[in-house]
C-alpha positions in Angstrom: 52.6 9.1 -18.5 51.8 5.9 -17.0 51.8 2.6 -18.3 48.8 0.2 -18.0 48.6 -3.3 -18.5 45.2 -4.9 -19.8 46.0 -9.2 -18.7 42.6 -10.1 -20.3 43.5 -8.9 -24.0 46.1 -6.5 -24.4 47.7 -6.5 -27.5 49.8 -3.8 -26.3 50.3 -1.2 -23.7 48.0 1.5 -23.3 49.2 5.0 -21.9 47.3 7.6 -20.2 48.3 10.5 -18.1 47.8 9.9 -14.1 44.7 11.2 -12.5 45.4 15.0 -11.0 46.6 15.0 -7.1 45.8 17.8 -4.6 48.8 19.5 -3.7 47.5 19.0 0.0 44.9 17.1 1.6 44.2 19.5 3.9 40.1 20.8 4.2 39.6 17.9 1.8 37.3 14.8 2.6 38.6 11.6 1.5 36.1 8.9 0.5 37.0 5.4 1.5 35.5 2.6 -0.8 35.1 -0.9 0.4 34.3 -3.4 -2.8 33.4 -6.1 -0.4 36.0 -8.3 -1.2 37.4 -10.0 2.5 39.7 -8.1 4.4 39.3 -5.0 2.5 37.8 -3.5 5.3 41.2 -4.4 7.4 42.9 -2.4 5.0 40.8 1.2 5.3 40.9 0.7 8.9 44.4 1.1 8.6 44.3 4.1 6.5 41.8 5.6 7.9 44.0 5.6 11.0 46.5 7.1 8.9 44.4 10.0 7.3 42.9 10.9 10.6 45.6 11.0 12.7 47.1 13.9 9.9 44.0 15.9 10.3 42.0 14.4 7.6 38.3 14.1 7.5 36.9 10.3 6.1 33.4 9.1 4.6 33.6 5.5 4.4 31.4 3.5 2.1 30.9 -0.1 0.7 29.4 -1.4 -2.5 27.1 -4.6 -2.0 29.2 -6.8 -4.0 32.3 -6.7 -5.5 31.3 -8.4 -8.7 29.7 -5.4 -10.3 30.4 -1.6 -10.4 28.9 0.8 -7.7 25.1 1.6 -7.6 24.5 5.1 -9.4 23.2 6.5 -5.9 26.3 5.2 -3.9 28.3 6.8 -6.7 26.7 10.2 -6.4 26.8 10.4 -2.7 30.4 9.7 -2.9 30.7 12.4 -5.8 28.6 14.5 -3.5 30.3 14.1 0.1 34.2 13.6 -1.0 36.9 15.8 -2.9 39.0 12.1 -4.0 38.6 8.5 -3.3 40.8 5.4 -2.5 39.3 2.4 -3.2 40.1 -1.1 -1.6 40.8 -4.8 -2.8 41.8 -7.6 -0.7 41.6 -10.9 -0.2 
């Protein structure tokens, strides 16, 4: 069980179970999310890099602003092309 922290108006912790992790990445596509925040796209460069290098296949995407949540059709084509996501923030 993990332990999340709410800064904008927890009154106190809230504690839900970790998402499920493949036991191997292997055959799986991983979906690389770009919010659009600066330098983010530095970052999945990097593990990109990383994933391929090990085998792993990589759809990379990027939401038009960072400032509100993915379009519905960027969401299903992400839901549609990849088996798990990592999603990137930077500044």
């Amino acid at each position: 069980m993990t332990e999340l922290l709410d800064p904008t108006s927890e009154r106190e912790p809230s504690h839900r179970p970790l998402a499920a992790r493949p036991d191997s990445l292997e055959g799986k596509t991983v979906g690389l999310l770009d919010i659009s925040k600066p330098r983010g796209d530095v970052f999945l460069d990097e593990v990109q890099a990383a994933l391929e290098s090990k085998g792993v296949k990589v759809e990379r995407f990027k939401k038009p602003t960072f400032t509100k949540p993915a379009p519905p059709d960027l969401r299903h084509e992400i839901e549609t092309k990849c088996d798990l996501v990592i999603e990137a923030l930077a500044d």
